[in-house]
C-alpha positions in Angstrom: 41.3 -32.0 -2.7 38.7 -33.0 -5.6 37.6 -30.5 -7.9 34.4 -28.2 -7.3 32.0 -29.8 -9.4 30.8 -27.8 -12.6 27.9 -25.5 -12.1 24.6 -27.0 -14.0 21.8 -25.1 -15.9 19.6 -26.9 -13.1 22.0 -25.6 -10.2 20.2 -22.4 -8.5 22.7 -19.2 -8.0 23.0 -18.2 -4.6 21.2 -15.4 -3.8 22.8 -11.8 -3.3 20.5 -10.9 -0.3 18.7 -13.6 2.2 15.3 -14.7 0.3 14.2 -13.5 3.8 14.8 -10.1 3.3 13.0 -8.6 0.0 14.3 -5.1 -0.4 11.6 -4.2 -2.7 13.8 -2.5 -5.4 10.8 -0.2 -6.0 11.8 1.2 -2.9 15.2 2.2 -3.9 14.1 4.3 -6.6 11.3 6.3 -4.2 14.7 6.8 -2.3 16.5 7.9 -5.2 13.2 10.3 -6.2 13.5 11.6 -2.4 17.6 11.9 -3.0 16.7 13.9 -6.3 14.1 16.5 -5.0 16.5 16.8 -2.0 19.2 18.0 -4.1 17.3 19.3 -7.2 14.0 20.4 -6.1 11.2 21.8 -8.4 10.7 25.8 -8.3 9.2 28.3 -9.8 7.7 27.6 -13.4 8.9 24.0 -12.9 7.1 23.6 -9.9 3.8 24.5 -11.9 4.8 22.0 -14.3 5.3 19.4 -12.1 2.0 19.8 -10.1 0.2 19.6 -13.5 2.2 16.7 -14.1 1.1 15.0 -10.7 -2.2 16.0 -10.9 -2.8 14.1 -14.4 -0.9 11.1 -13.2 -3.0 10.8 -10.2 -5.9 10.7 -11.9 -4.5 8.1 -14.9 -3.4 6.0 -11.7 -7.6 5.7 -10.7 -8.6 5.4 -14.2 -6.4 2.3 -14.6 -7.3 0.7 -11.2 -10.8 1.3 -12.3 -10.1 -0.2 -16.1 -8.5 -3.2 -14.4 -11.3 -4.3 -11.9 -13.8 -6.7 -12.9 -17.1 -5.9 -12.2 -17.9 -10.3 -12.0 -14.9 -10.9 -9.7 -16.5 -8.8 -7.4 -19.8 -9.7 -7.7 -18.8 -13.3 -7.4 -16.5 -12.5 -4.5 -19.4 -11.0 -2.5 -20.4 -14.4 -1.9 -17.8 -14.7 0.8 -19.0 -11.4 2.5 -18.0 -12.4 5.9 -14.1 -12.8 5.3 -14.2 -9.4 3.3 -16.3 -7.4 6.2 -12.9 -8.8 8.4 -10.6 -7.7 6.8 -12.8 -4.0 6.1 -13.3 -3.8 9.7 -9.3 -4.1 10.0 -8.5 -1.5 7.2 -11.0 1.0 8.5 -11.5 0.7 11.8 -9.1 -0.8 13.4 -6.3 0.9 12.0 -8.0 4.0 12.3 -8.5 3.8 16.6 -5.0 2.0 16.7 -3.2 5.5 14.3 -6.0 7.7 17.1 -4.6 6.1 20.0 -1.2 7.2 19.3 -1.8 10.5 19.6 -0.7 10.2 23.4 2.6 10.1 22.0 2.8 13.2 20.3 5.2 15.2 20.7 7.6 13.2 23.4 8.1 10.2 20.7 6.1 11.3 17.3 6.4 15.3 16.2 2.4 16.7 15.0 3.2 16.3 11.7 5.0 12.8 11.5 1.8 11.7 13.4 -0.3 13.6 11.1 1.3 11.0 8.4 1.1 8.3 11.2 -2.4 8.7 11.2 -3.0 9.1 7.5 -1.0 5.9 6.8 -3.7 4.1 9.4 -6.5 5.5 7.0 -5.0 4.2 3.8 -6.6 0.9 2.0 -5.1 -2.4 1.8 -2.5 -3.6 -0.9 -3.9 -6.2 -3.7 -0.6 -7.6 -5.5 1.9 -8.7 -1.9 -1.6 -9.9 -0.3 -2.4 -12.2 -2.8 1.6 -12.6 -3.4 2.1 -13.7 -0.2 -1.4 -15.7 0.7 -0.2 -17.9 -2.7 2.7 -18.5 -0.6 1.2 -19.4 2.7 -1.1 -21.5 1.0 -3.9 -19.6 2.0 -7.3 -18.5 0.2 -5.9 -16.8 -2.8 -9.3 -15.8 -4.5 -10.3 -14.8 -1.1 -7.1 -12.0 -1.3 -8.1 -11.5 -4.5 -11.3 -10.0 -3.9 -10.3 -8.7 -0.4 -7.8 -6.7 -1.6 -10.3 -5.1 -4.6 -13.2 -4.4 -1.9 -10.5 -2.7 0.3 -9.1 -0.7 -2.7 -12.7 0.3 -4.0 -14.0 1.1 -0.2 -10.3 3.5 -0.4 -11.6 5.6 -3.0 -14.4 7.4 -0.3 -13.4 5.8 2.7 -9.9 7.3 2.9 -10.6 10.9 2.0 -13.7 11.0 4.4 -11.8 9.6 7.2 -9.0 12.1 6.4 -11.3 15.1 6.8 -13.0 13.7 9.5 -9.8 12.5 11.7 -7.2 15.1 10.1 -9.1 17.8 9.7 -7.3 21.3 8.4 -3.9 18.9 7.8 -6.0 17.5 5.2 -7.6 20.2 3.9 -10.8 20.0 6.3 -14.2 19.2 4.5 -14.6 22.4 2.0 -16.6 21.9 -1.3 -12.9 22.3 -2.9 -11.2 19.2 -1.4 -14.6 17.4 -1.8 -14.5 18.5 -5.4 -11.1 17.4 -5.8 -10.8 13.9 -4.5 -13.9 13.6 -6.8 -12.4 14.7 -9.9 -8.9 13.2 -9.4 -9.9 10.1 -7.6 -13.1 8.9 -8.4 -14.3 10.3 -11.7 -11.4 8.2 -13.3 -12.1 5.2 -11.7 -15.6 5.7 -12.7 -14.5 6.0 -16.2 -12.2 3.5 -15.9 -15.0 0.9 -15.1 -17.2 2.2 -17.7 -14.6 1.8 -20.3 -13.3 -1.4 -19.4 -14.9 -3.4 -21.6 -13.3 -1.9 -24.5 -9.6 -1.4 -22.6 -9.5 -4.4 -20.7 -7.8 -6.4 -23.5 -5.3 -3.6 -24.2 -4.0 -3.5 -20.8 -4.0 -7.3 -20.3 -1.6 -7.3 -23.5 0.6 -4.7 -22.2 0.4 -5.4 -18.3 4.0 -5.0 -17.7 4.3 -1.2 -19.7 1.4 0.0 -17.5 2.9 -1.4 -14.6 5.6 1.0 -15.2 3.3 3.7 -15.9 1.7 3.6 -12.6 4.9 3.4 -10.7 6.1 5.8 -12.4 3.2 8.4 -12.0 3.9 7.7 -8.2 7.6 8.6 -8.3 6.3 12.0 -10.0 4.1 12.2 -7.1 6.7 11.9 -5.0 9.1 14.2 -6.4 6.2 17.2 -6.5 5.6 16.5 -3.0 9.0 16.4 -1.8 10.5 18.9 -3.7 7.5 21.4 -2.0 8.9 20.2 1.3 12.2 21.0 0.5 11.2 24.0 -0.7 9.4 24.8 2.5 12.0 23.8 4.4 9.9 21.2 6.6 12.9 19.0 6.5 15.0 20.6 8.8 11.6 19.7 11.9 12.7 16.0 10.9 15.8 14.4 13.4 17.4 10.9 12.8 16.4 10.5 15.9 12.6 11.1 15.0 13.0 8.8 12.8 13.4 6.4 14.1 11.0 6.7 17.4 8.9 6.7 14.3 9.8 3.5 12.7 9.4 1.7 16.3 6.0 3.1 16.2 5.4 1.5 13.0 7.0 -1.9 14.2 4.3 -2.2 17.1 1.4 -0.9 15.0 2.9 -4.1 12.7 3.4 -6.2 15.2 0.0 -6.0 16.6 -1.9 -6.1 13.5 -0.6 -9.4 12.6 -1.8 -10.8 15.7 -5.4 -9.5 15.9 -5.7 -10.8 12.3 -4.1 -14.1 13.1 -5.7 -14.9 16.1 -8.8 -12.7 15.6 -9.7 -14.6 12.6 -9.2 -17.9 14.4 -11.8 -16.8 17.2 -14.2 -15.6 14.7 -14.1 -19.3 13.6 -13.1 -19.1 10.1 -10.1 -22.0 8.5 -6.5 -21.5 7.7 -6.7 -20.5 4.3 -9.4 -17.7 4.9 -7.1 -16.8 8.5 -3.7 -16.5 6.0 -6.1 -14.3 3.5 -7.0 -11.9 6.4 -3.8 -11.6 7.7 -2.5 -10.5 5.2 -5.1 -8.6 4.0 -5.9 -6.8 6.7 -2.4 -5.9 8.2 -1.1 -4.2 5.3 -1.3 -0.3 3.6 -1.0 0.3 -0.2 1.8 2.3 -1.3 0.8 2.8 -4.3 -3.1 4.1 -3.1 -1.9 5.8 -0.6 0.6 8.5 -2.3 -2.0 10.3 -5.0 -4.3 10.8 -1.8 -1.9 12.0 0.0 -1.2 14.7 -2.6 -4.7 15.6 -3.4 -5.4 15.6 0.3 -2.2 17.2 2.2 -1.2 19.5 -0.9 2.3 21.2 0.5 2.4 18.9 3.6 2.7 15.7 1.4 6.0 15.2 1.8 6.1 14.7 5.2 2.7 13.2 4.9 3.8 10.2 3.1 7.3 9.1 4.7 5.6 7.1 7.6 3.8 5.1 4.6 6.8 4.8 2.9 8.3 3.3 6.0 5.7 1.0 7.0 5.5 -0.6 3.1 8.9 -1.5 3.3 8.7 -2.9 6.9 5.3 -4.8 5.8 7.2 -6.6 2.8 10.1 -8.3 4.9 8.3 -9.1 7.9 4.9 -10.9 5.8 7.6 -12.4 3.3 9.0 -14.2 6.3 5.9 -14.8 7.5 4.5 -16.2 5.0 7.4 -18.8 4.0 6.9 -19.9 7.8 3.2 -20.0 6.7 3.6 -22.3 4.2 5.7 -24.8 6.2 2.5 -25.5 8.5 1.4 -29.1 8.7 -2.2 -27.4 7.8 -0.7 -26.2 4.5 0.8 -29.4 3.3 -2.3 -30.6 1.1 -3.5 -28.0 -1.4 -7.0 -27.5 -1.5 -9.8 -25.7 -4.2 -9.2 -22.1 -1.9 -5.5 -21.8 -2.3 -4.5 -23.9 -6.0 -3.9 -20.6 -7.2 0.1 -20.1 -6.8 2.3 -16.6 -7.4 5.4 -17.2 -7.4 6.9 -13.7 -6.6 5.5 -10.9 -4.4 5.2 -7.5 -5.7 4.6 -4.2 -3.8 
């Protein structure tokens, strides 16, 4: 028998999960958080400390989205106002009816409050990182996700909250001055600023994009551990079953499932190319994690916990279904020749 041959620097290392299945590691550690305010909830003075916490990490998160967004991009990006009204329409309204028309299966498959969070996740706006992550690998209209996913993050700001008080209604605090004041002061007063200030920030954070990138996720796992540890504290986790679970997470498969064909072949009847089809699909089908949790806590207060675990759910479930998607994507005889639209290539999705 001849020897194995000697491993290169050029010879790649077998993966230790399929490049088909992405467990988002990110994920893990909101696991972990969950595992930790599970077994060491916040009480008492802590507690207090830990909302204050939450409360002035929620509103650095929308400072920094708003310090990161240029003001040209989406100007410039305005120009292709048919394929962003798409993938809006999807976000907001489609979503929306889709999360309303499940509430024929509460309580034989979904309990109220799991569909309280069903319905909140169908309110939430799109992602911007694993939409343009995975349109650069599809080959599709990257500066199209790009913007797509901005407008959808932007719209999220007002769109979300009003939706929530509108749809939700006393599970999300109803429409009082207070929770109007609220999402104002947490949510968009620091994007606001954020914008305003960007021209003298926008260099710092460019130079230290990977520090605030752990910043902002970790302001979300303090989110997460405030809201959970109320649960746990409440005791709200003894109304959820394994079994409930996972009636949920078939839920959340179908709502999946038929997002990703009314953005497919919706797209294609609404006569717009491959590249802009990939951009919407992707665009339009998914729910931002990392939007969705500080509204969730301004908006739910004590019920957050329970509030967030069908988003949780369906981020995961959106990442390994679009990465395979996507690689399938980019083996289309449309995609083999690059064009202007899609010349822009990431190499890695993120959350």
């Amino acid at each position: 028998m001849s020897p194995r041959p000697p491993r290169t620097p050029h010879t790649p290392r077998r993966p230790l999960l399929p490049s088909w299945l992405p467990i988002d590691p990110y994920i893990l550690a909101l696991l972990a958080t969950v595992g930790l305010a599970a077994l060491l909830p916040a009480s008492g003075a802590a507690a207090t400390a830990a909302n204050g916490a939450a409360t002035g990490a929620v509103a650095l998160l929308f400072f920094l989205y708003g310090a990161r967004l240029s003001t040209r991009e989406a100007l410039d990006g305005l120009k292709h106002w048919r394929l962003h009204v798409t993938v809006l329409a999807c976000t907001f309204l489609v979503f929306p009816l889709l999360g309303l028309a499940a509430r024929g299966l509460v309580p034989t498959v979904l309990t109220p409050d799991l569909y309280s969070g069903f319905l909140f996740l169908c309110l939430v706006p799109s992602t911007i990182q694993s939409s343009i992550a995975f349109t650069s690998i599809a080959r599709g209209n990257v500066p199209a996700a790009i913007c797509a996913g901005s407008f959808s993050s932007l719209a999220g700001i007002l769109v979300t909250p009003l939706l929530a008080a509108l749809l939700l209604g006393h599970s999300a605090g109803g429409f009082s001055a207070d929770s109007v004041l609220k999402i104002v002061l947490q949510l968009l007063v620091p994007f606001l600023a954020g914008q305003f200030l960007r021209r003298w920030v926008g260099g710092f954070l460019v130079r230290h994009k990977k520090a605030l990138g752990y910043v902002d996720r970790g302001s979300i796992l303090l989110v997460v551990y405030t809201a959970f540890s109320e649960g746990m504290n409440r005791g709200v986790w003894h109304l959820v079953t394994p079994a409930r679970l996972g009636l949920l997470l078939a839920v959340e498969a179908v709502l999946l499932a038929v997002m990703l064909g009314l953005t497919w072949y919706g797209a294609k009847r609404l006569g717009f190319g491959r590249g802009d089809r990939v951009a919407i699909q992707f665009a339009g089908s998914k729910k931002s994690l990392a939007a969705g949790l500080p509204m969730a806590s301004v908006l739910f207060g004590a019920q957050a916990s329970l509030a967030v675990l069908p988003l949780m759910l369906f981020h995961q479930m959106q990442l390994m279904v679009c990465a395979v998607i996507a690689r399938r994507r980019a083996r289309d005889p449309e995609a083999a020749e690059p064009t202007e639209a899609n010349d822009e290539r990431i190499a890695v999705p993120a959350p």
